[in-house]
C-alpha positions, 0 to 999 in steps of 0.5 A: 161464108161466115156462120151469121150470113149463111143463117141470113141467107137460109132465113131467106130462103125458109121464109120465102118458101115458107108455103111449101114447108109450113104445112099440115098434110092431115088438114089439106083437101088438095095441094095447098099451094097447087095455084101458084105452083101449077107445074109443081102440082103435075109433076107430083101426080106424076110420081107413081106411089111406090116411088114416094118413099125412095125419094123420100128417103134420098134427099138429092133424088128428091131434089133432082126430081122435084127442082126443074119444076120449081124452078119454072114455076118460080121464073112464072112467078118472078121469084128467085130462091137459091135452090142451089143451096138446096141441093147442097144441103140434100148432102147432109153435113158429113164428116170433114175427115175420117179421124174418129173411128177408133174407140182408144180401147183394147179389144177386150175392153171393147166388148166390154164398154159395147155391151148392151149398146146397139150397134149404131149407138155404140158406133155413135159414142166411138165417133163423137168421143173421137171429136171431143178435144182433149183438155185437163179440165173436168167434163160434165155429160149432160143427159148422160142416161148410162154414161157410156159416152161419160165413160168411153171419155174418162178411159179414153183421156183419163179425166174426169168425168160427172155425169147428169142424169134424172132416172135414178136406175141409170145413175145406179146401172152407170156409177156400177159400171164406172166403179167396177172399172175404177174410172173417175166417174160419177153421177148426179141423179137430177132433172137437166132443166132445174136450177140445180143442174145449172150449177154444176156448170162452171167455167174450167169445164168442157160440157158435153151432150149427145143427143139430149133433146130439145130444151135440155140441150137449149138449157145447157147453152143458156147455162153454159153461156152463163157460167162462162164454160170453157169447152162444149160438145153438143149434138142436138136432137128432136127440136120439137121437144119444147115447153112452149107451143112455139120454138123461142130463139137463142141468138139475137139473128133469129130472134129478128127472123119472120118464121115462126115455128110451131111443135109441128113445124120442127119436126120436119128435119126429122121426117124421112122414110127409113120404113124397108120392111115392105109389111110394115111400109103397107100397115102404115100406108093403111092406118093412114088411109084409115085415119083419114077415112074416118076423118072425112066420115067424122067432118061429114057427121059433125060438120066440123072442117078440121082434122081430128087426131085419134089416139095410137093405133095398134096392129091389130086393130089393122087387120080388122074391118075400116068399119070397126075402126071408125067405130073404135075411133069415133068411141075415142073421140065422142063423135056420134056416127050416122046410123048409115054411111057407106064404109067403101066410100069413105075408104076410098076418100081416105086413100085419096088423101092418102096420097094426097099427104104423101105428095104434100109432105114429100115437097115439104121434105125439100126443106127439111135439112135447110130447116134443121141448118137454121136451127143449127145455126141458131145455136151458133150463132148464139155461142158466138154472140156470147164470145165464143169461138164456134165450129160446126161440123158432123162426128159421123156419117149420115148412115149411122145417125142423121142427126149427125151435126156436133157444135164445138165451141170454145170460150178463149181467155180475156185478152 
């Protein structure tokens, strides 16, 4: 299936769905969709609490658990959505073949690229440098930080290499490491989303980026695509990281889709419960609980019907009294608190919807990679529709990044 009709088929399915996923749990007083998906609503009051978050965790439980039930509530309805296309997404894109892996480097210098790189971020660089084809041409690494993939690439295929960056410190911490190696490598210490990063896009070129966020890798595809760049290697990251309240499409497919995707909508592919530590599972449960017990104590003093946002909460704050919270919270957001209101109630409200949340979200979550895929494929089908000859694949195992998924494309000479 080519990369246009599976994007038509996803829209489809996200657009049908769009009241399971295109939700605010904090909002919600009840299940948001429980009358049209009444065996759906019983099972998740089904799943006892400390299985929430292995299922959430494990994209294919979470599918196996929840898609009978979908399904029959579907066939009530007299809809029909290809849920198969659903578990096969659970899988997450994996990597095609095992080629990567080796960091074309002698051990010693090795342990010299590695240090003060993270374990999982250092084995990142390995695998996503292991895919960046081999040409002669210069490579810009776009949103460079350090440039340790900048470097690992210059050693590894003896090229040269620029690197963009806009924290001055980084550039200075790179160009060291890259002068003490004698690697042709140097930094540009400029803002990715100006005009004068564009320009250092240029057609005999392979332009990479791992991981650069939201618009600064939408604007290297739109700066790309302008000056005709002959190779790119994109990894994309945090979607919501955009300047507009909503996502603005790249390719005319999408541009054409019903979805409309707010800031809050495209954080969604990134929502999984990674938290093990059981300490640390428990604060969040309680600041949850607390924040939306004080949201039920702030709508009955205010007569608002409307989540209120509070700021960051710290630990300690945690270990204190639900009363001084709402205290503390109410201080923050101005809202005048009745001289008197039972804590202990509204506690229990704001376990109730806790759990609430948690089962709003965890059907939510069903769509999370469908959603990332179509955003993917925007971005592909955007590259083909400027000429360009486009592969999407993974440069490592969803182990050691989610975001896993690498848009290679190449622009092939004029016939």
């Amino acid at each position: 299936m080519s990369y246009a009709k599976q994007f038509k088929a996803l829209d489809s399915l996200l657009t049908g769905s769009r009241a399971l996923w295109q939700v605010k749990a904090f909002e919600a007083q009840t299940l948001p969709w429980q009358d049209a998906f009444p065996r759906l609503a019983e099972l998740l009051w089904q799943i006892h609490d400390d299985e929430i978050d292995g299922l959430d965790s494990d994209s294919a439980a979470l599918h196996a658990r929840l898609a009978p039930a979908l399904e029959a509530d579907l066939a009530a309805n007299g809809l029909s959505w290809p849920l198969s296309l659903l578990a096969e997404l659970a899988q997450g894109i994996r990597p095609t073949d095992k080629a990567s892996q080796d960091a074309g480097l002698s051990e010693s210098e090795q342990s010299h690229f590695s240090a003060h790189i993270k374990g999982r971020k250092w084995q990142q660089i390995v695998d996503f440098s292991a895919r960046v084809t081999p040409r002669n041409d210069e490579i810009l690494e776009w949103c460079a930080g350090k440039g340790h993939l900048g470097r690992l690439l210059a050693k590894a295929q003896a090229r040269t290499v620029v690197s963009l960056e806009w924290q001055q410190s980084l550039c200075e911490a790179g160009s060291q490491f890259a002068h003490q190696w004698q690697l042709p490598q140097r930094f540009v210490c400029g803002d990715a989303l100006a005009e004068s990063a564009q320009k250092l896009l240029k057609r005999e070129q392979q332009a990479v980026a791992l991981h650069a966020c939201g618009e600064l890798h939408m604007s290297l595809l739109r700066g790309a695509a302008k000056a005709r760049t002959r190779d790119l290697a994109i990894a994309p990251c945090c979607y919501h990281l955009i300047p507009c309240s909503h996502y603005q499409p790249l390719s005319v497919l999408a541009q054409a889709s019903e979805l409309s995707l707010s800031k809050h909508d495209l954080q969604l592919p990134l929502q999984r419960s990674v938290i093990a530590n059981a300490k640390a599972r428990e604060l969040r449960l309680k600041e949850v609980a607390w924040r939306l017990g004080f949201d039920s104590l702030q709508r009955d003093a205010s007569g608002r019907a409307k989540y209120l946002p509070i700021p960051a909460v710290k630990q300690s704050q945690l270990s204190g009294s639900f009363r001084d919270f709402c205290h503390w919270a109410a201080a923050q957001k101005r809202v005048d608190l009745p001289d008197l209101w039972d804590d202990e109630t509204y506690l229990a409200r704001g376990l109730e919807r806790q759990r609430l949340t948690r089962r709003i979200d965890l059907v939510a979550h069903l769509f999370r990679e469908a959603l990332e895929l179509w955003l993917l494929l925007d971005r592909v089908c955007f590259l083909e529709e400027q000429g360009y000859e486009v592969s999407l694949s993974a440069f490592c195992d969803l182990e050691v990044t989610p975001r896993n998924a690498l848009i290679q494309a190449h622009l092939p000479e004029p016939s």
